[in-house]
Steps between C-alpha positions, in 0.01 A plus 500: 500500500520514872764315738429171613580658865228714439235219429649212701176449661307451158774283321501135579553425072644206526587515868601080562352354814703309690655144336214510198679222359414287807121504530388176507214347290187523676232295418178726377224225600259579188079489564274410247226768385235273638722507895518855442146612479434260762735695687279817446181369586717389872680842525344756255554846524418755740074563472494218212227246550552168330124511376477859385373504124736737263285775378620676104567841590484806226760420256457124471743442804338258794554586845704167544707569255556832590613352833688277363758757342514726810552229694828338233574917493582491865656177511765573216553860695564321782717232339725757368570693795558201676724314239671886477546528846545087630622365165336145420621274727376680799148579394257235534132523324377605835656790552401601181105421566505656831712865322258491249146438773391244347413162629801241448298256246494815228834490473454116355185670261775703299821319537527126508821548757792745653730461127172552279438858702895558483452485080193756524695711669838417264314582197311825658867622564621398169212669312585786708849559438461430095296829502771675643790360288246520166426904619895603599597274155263677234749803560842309427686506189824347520548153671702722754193699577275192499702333782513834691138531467398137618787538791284787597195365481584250722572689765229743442231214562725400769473789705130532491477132557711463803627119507223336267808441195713358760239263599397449128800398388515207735585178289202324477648172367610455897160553622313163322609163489330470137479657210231789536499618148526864580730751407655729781613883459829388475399322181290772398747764527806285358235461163456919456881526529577178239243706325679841468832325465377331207407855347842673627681176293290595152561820540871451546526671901572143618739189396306269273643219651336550834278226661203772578272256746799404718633858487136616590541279836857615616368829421175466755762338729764790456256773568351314831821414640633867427239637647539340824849570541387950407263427748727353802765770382233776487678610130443794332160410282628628200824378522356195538310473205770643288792270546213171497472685124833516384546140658248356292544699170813460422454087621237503204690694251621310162 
């Protein structure tokens, strides 16, 4: 595995931006469907005409609604190099409308605010990462191997995601006032580790007395805050990854 000095440009796994446990709770300002394609018909999208009839292409698709998902295709690319780059405080619908060239009101066609886009992008990341950990943990035996293998992963999709975990991973619960009834990757990713620790305990690699949810979360929260610190101290990649390992195996050993 190569040196974090050698990648330092690529690795932002975890990296912290500044005081993330002082963003403040920003109000999201949620449209209604019927606001939003009002807001279409006022702004549409570059060459769209508010009267033009969708015609069914070959295939069964419309042209509309083949609009319609190039147009939400560029917006979530947009979104996620943004949120990547910005984080989620300082990008604003707008910005994300005007990345992606399309007129301002599309945005409000696909997402009914700023947090609703944020999920999309959550879960695209999340879906993202769990084929990398599901690939690099087919080939582990031991619960050793299986924590070495994830630890990899991680930084893997890291690497050839520059800062979209580290945005990811931001708390959501900080980000709404309410309840939104959505799960986060932090949730996500605490669930596959409960998961493995609950096979590691039957098949006697971990303590049986362990509490494998909350142990999931400290985990996720271990591996982000480790990260940042390899990252500032530009550690040795490997090294990294194999004293996180011994940390947490012999923590979860009976």
């Amino acid at each position: 595995m190569d040196s974090l000095q050698s990648e330092a440009n690529h690795i932002d796994i975890l990296s912290i931006r500044p005081d993330p446990f002082c963003m403040s709770t920003e109000e999201t300002g949620s449209r209604t469907r019927q606001a939003a394609e009002a807001a279409i018909l006022e702004d549409g999208e570059p060459g769209d005409s508010p009267a033009r009839t969708s015609v069914a292409e070959p295939g069964g698709v419309s042209g509309g609604a083949k609009r319609k998902l190039e147009s939400r295709r560029k917006l979530m690319e947009a979104a996620r190099k943004l949120f990547a780059e910005r984080g989620y405080h300082e990008t604003r619908p707008q910005d994300i409308s005007k990345a992606a060239g399309v007129g301002h009101g599309t945005f409000y066609l696909h997402f009914e605010d700023k947090l609703d886009c944020f999920l999309a992008f959550t879960d695209e990341a999340a879906d993202e990462l769990h084929e990398f950990v599901e690939t690099h943990h087919a080939v582990a035996g031991s619960m050793e191997e299986g924590i070495r293998e994830l630890l990899t992963a991680v930084f893997e999709y890291s690497d050839r995601n520059p800062g979209v975990l580290a945005a990811a991973l931001t708390d959501i619960s900080v980000l709404s006032t309410g309840d939104i009834g959505r799960r986060g990757p932090v949730d996500r990713w605490a669930e596959v580790w409960a998961e493995l620790l609950e096979k590691w305990k039957a098949s006697g690699d971990a303590s049986p007395d362990l509490d494998t949810r909350m142990i999931g979360y400290l985990i996720v929260g271990a591996i982000k805050q480790g990260g940042a610190y390899g990252y500032r101290r530009r550690l040795d990649r490997k090294k990294m990854i194999d004293s996180m390992t011994w940390v947490f195996v012999r923590a979860l050993k009976k």
